[in-house]
SEZAVO-915341 format. One record per residue (C-alpha): chain; x, y, z. Coordinates in pm, whole numbers. Example, Ala and Ser with C-alpha at 12.3 -4.5 7.8 and 13.67 -1.06 7.14 Angstrom:
2
(node A; (1230; -450; 780));
(node A; (1367; -106; 714));
//
This chain:
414
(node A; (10010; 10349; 7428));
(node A; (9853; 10055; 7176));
(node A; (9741; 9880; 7537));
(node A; (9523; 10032; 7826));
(node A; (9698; 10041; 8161));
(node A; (9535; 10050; 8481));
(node A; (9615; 10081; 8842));
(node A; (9551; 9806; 9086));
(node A; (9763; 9885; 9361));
(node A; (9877; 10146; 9603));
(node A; (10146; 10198; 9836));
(node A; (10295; 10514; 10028));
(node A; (10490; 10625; 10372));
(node A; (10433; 10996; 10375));
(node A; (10478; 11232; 10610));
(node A; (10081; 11196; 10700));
(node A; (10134; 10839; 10743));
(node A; (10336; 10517; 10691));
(node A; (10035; 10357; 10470));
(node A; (9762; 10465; 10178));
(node A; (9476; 10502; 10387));
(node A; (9653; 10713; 10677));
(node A; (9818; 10922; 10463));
(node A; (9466; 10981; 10253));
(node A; (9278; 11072; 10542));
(node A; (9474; 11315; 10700));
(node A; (9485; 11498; 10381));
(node A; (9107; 11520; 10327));
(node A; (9093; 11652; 10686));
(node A; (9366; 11911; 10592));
(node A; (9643; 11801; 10851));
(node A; (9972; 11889; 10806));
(node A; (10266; 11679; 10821));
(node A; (10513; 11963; 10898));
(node A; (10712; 11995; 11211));
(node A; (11023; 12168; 11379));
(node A; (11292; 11882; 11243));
(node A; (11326; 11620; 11506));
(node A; (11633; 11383; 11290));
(node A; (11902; 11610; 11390));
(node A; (11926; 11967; 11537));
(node A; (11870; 12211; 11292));
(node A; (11940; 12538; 11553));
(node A; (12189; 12635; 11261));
(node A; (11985; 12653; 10980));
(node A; (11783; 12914; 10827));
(node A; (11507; 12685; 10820));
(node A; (11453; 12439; 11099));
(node A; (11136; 12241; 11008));
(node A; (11065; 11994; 10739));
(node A; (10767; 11732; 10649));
(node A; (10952; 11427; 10805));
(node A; (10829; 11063; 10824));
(node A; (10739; 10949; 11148));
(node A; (10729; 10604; 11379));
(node A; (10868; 10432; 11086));
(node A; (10990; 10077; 11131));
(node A; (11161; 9912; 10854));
(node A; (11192; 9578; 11062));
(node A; (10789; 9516; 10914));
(node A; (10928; 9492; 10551));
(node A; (11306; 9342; 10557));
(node A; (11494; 9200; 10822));
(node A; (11754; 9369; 11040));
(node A; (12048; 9320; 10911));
(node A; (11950; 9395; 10587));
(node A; (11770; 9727; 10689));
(node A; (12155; 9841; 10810));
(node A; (12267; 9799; 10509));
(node A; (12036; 10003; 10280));
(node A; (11963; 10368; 10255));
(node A; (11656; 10532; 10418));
(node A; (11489; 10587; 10069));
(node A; (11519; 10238; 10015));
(node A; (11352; 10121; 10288));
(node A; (11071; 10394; 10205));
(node A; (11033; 10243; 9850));
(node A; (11048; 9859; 9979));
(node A; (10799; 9956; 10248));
(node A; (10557; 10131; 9958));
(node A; (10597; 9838; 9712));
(node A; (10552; 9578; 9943));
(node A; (10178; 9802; 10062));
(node A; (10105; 9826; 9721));
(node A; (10182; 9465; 9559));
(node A; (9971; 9348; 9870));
(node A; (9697; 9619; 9770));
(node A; (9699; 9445; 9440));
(node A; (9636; 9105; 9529));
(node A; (9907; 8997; 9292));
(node A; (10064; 8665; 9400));
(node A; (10414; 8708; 9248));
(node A; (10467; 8352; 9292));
(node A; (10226; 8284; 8993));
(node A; (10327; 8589; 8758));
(node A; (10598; 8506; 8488));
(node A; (10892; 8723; 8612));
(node A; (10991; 8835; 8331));
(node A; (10684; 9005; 8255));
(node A; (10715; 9220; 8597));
(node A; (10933; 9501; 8653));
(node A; (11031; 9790; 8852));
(node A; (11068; 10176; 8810));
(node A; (11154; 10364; 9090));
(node A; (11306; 10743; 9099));
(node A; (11474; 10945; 9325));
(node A; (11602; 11308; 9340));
(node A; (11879; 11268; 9551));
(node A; (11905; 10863; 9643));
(node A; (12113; 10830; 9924));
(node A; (12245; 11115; 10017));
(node A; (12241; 11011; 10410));
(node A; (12487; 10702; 10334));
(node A; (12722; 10942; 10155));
(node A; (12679; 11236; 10440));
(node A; (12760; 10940; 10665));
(node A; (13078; 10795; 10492));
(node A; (13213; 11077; 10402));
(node A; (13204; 11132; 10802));
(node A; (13354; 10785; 10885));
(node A; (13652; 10870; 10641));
(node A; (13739; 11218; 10786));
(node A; (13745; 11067; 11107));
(node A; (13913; 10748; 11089));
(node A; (14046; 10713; 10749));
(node A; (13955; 10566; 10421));
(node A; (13916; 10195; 10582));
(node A; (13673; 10337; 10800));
(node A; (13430; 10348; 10526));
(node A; (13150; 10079; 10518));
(node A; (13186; 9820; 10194));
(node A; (12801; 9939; 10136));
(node A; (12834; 10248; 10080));
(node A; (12844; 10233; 9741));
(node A; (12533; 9971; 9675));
(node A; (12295; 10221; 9982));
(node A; (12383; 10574; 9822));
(node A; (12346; 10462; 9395));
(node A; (11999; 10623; 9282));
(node A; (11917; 10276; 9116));
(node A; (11954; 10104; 9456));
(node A; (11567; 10109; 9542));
(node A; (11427; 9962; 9197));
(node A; (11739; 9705; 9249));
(node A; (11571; 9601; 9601));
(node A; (11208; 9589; 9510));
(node A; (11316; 9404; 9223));
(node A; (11545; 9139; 9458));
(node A; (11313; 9145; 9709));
(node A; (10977; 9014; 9504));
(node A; (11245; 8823; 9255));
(node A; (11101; 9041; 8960));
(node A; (11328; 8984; 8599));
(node A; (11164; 9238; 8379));
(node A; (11281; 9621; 8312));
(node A; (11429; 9775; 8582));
(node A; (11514; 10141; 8578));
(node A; (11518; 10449; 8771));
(node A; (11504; 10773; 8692));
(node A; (11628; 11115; 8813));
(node A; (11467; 11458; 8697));
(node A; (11452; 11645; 9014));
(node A; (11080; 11693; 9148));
(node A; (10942; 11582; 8821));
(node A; (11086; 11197; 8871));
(node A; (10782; 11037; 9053));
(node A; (10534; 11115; 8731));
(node A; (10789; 11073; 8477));
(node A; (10861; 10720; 8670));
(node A; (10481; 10656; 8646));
(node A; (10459; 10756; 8314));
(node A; (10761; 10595; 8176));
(node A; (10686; 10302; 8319));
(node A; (10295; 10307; 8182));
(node A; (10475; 10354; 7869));
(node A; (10640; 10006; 7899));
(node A; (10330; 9858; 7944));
(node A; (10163; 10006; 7725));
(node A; (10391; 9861; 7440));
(node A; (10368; 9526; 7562));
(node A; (10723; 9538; 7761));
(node A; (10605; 9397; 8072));
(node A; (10253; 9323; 8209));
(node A; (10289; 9475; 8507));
(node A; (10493; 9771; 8664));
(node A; (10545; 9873; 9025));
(node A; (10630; 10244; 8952));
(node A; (10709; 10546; 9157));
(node A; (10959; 10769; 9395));
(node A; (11106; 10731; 9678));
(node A; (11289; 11011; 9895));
(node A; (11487; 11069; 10189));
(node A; (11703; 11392; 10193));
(node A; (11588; 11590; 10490));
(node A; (11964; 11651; 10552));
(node A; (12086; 11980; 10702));
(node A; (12363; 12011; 10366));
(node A; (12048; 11988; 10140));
(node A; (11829; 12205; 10373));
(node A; (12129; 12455; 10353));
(node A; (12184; 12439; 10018));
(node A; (11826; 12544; 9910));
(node A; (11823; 12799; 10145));
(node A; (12103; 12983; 10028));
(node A; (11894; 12976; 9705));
(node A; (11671; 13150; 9854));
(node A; (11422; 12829; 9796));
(node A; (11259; 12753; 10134));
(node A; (10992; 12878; 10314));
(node A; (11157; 13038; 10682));
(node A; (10817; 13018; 10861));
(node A; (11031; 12846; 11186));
(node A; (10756; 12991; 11423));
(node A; (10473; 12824; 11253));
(node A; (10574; 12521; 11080));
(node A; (10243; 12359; 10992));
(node A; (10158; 12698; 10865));
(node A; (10438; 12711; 10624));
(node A; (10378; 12561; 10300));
(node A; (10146; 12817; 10118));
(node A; (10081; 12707; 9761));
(node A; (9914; 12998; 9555));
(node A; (9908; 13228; 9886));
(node A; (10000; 13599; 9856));
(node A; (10241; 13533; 10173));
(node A; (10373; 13223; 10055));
(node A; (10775; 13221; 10072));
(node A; (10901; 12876; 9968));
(node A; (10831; 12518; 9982));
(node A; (10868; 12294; 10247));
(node A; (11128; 11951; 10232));
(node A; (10946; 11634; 10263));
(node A; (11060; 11283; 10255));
(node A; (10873; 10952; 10191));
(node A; (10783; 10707; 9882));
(node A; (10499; 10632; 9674));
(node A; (10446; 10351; 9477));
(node A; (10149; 10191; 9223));
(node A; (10113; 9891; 9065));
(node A; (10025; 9892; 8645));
(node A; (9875; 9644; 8487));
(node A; (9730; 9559; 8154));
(node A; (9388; 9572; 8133));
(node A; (9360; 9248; 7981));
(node A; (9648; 9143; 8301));
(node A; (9399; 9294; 8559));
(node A; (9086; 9164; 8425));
(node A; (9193; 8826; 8394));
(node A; (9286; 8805; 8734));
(node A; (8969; 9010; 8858));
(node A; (9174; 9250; 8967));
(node A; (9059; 9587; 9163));
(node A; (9055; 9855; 8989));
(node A; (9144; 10240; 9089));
(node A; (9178; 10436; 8753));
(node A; (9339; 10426; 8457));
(node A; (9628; 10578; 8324));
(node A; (9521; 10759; 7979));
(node A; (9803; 10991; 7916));
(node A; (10185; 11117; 7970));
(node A; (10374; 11439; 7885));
(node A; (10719; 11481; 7924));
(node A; (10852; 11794; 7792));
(node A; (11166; 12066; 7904));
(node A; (11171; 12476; 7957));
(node A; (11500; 12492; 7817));
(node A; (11516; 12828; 8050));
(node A; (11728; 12777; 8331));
(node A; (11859; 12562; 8561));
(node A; (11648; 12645; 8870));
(node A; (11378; 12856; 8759));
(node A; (11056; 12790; 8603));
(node A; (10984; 12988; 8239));
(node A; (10783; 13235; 8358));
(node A; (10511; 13225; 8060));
(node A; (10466; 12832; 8166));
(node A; (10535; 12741; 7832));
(node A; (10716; 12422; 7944));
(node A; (10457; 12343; 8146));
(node A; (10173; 12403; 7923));
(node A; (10349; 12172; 7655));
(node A; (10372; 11901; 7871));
(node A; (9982; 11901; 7989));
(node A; (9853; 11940; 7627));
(node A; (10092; 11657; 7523));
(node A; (9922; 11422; 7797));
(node A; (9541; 11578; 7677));
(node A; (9645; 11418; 7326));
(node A; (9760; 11098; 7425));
(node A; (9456; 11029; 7644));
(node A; (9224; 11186; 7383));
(node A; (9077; 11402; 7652));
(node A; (8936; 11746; 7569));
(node A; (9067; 11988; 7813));
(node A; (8679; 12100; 7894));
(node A; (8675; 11693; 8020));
(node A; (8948; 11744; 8304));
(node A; (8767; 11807; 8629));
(node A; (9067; 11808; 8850));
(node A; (9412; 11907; 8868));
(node A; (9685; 11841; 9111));
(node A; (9898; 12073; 9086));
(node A; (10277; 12083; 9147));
(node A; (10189; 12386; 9386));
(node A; (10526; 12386; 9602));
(node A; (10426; 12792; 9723));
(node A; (10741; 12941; 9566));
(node A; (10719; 13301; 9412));
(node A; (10809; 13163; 9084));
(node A; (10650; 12819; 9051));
(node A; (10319; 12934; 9144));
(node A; (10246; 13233; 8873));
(node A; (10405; 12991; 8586));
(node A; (10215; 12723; 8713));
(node A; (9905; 12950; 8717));
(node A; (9959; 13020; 8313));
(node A; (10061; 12719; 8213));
(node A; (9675; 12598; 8307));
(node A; (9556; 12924; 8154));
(node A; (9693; 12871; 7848));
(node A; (9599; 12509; 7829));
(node A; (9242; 12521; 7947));
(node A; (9153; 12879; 7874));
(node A; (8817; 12946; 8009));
(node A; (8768; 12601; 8172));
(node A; (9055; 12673; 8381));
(node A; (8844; 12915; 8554));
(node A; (8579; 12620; 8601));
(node A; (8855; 12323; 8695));
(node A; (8948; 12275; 9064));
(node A; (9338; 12282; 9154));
(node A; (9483; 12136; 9443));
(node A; (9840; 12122; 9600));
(node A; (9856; 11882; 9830));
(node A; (10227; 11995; 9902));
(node A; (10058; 12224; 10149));
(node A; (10033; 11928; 10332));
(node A; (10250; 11648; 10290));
(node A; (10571; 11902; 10197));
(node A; (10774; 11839; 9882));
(node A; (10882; 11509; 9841));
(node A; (11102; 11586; 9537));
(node A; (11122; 11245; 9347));
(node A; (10857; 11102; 9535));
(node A; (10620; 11389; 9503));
(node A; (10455; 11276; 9145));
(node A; (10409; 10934; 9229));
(node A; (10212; 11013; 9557));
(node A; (10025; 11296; 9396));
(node A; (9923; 11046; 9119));
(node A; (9784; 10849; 9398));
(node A; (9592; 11171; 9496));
(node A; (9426; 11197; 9212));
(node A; (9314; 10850; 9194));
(node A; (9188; 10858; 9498));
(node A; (8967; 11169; 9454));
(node A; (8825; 11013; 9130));
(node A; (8743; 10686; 9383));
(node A; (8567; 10889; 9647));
(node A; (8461; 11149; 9480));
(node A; (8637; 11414; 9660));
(node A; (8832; 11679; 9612));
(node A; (9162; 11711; 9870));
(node A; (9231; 12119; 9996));
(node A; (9512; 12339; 9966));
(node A; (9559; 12378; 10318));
(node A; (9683; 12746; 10497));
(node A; (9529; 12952; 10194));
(node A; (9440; 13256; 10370));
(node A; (9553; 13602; 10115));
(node A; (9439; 13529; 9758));
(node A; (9754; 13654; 9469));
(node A; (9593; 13854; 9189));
(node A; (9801; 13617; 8954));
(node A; (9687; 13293; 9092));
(node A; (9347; 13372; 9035));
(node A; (9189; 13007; 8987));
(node A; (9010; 12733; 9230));
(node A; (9261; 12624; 9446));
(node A; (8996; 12451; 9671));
(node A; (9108; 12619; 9984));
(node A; (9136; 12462; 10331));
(node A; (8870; 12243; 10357));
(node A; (8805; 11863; 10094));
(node A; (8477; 11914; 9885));
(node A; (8249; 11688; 9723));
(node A; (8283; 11692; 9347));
(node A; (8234; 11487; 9037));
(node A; (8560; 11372; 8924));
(node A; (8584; 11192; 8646));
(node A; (8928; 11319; 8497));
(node A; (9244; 11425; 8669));
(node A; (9592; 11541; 8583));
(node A; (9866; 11544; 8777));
(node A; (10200; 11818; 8736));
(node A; (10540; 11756; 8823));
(node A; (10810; 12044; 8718));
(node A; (11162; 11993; 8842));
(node A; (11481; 12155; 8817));
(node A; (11638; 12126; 8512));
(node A; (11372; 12268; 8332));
(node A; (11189; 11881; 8380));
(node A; (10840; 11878; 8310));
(node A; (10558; 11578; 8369));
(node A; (10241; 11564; 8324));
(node A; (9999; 11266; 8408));
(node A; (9629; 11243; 8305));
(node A; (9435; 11001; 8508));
(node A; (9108; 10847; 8417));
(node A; (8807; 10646; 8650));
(node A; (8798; 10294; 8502));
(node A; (8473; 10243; 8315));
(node A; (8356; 10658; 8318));
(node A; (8372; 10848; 7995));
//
């Protein structure tokens, strides 16, 4: 990237919370966002508990009428944005348009709207189904909304790589400012696909954790007894600036993005390579581009979602990258706490990190009870711990063989 981007805003509605500063707190006190499901009954299902949003109202972001008419994950990603423009301090009014944009991902987009139409046709017929169906379920509909609703003109895009899509969003969209496409970016994920199809689906993969008689307990990243992730919902969202953009306007400032790696396994559809290789290619391609010795990274967030296979892989991948500083680095999945967001996940992990850096803390991996031989590193177990961070980096692997990998710096710290 010829220009330095920075982060200025930040915006979430997370299973933890409905805002930033909710969401981080309950995470460095190690609270967890996972319940029995409470959207529909999931008696049926294999698993029956997911990391659901609660209390949320998205009257305090668009109107009614409009609300009705747009997908759950868009009203996630509106209600994000609209925390994390504020965050800012950016008056949109006095930007040049063109010069903002929009990147927002999803895994699924709206698979409710579909669930429901597809519904309304079987049981009345085919003009039974709603004439916005098609605008609520398209993956592109959040970025489309943020972009209507702040009257941005610059690139909008979204993207779609599974669980990796909130960090590739971040990145990609770093990327355009970086070149000098726009001066500022509101990047990120939004998600909303706690849906009993989807929750069967991965459990006939064999995917999820079953845990139904201890929910909160369920999501065990890097465990011995872990047994599969846990579905989350929610959206994340930052604002990227220039640094010449930010300063000029005296903009706060929470880190800096420094690097991006985007690589594939080329393995398999579902599962990670095993040797990490993927992985590993994708954190020493975002080491390069931020110039950043591995021995300089203090902090990873990991992609952790307490699978058998992720885990292991994830667990070489670092090896391989840091080799004996990976025994010195402190990991973190804060999946164990907010559940797996999917195309959200990156974005508000990103957000982690740069938080940590801020407040010089480190968040846990929550319910880490058995240590695995394999995983063998600093997972920072249960409890948040003091720390110099300086240096972060953030994983995102999805399906598809999708790697991401961002690396996060604290504005003005070498």
């Amino acid at each position: 990237m010829s220009k330095r981007v920075v982060v200025t805003g930040l915006g979430a509605v997370t299973p933890l919370g409905n805002d930033v500063p909710t969401t981080w707190k309950a995470v460095l006190e190690g609270v967890s966002g996972v319940d029995r499901i409470q959207s529909f009954d999931p008696s049926e299902l294999k698993t029956q508990f997911a990391a659901e949003v609660k209390d949320f109202d998205p009257t305090r972001v668009m109107d009614r009428r409009e609300a009705r008419r747009v997908d759950r994950f868009t009203q996630f990603a509106q209600a994000a944005a609209s925390e994390a423009v504020a965050d800012s301090g950016l008056d949109m009014a006095a930007e040049d348009p063109a010069q903002v944009g929009v990147l927002v991902g999803s895994a699924v987009g709206g698979i409710s709207s579909l669930l429901e139409q597809a519904e309304q046709m079987r049981v009345g017929g085919p003009r039974r189904v709603s004439p916005f169906m098609i605008p609520a379920l398209m993956m592109n509909a959040a970025a489309g909304q943020v972009a209507i609703s702040f009257g941005l003109r610059g690139p909008n895009l979204a993207v779609a790589t599974a669980c990796a899509t909130g960090s590739h969003a971040v990145g990609e969209a770093a990327a355009i400012v970086g070149r000098g496409d726009a001066q500022v970016m509101l990047a990120g994920g939004s998600e909303a696909g706690i849906v009993a199809v989807a929750i069967a689906g991965f459990n006939v993969m064999g995917a999820l954790s079953t845990r139904n008689e201890d929910p909160p307990g369920a999501c065990r990243p890097f465990e011995a007894d872990r047994d599969g992730f846990v579905m989350g919902e929610g959206a994340a969202m930052l604002v990227l600036e220039s640094l010449e953009h930010a300063q000029a306007r005296g903009a706060h400032i929470y880190g800096e993005v420094l690097g991006y790696g985007a690589t594939a396994d080329a393995f398999h559809i579902t599962a990670p390579a095993q040797d990490g290789v993927g992985a590993a290619l994708a954190m020493s391609k975002a080491l390069q581009q931020a110039n950043m010795p591995p021995e300089s990274v203090d902090y990873i967030n990991a992609h952790g979602t307490g699978t058998i296979l992720n885990d292991p892989s994830e667990t070489a991948a670092i090896k391989m990258v840091f080799g004996e500083h990976a025994y010195r680095l402190a990991i973190s999945s804060t999946k164990s706490m907010t559940g797996h967001l999917l195309g959200a996940a990156g974005a508000l992990e990103a957000i982690f990190c740069l938080l940590a850096m801020r407040d010089q803390t480190l968040p846990p991996t929550i319910n880490y009870e058995t240590p695995d031989p394999v995983c063998d590193l600093d997972y920072v177990p249960n409890v948040s711990r003091q720390a110099t961070v300086n240096k972060a980096i953030s994983n995102s692997f999805g399906f598809g063989g999708h790697n991401a990998t961002l690396a996060l710096g604290r504005y003005g710290r070498s």
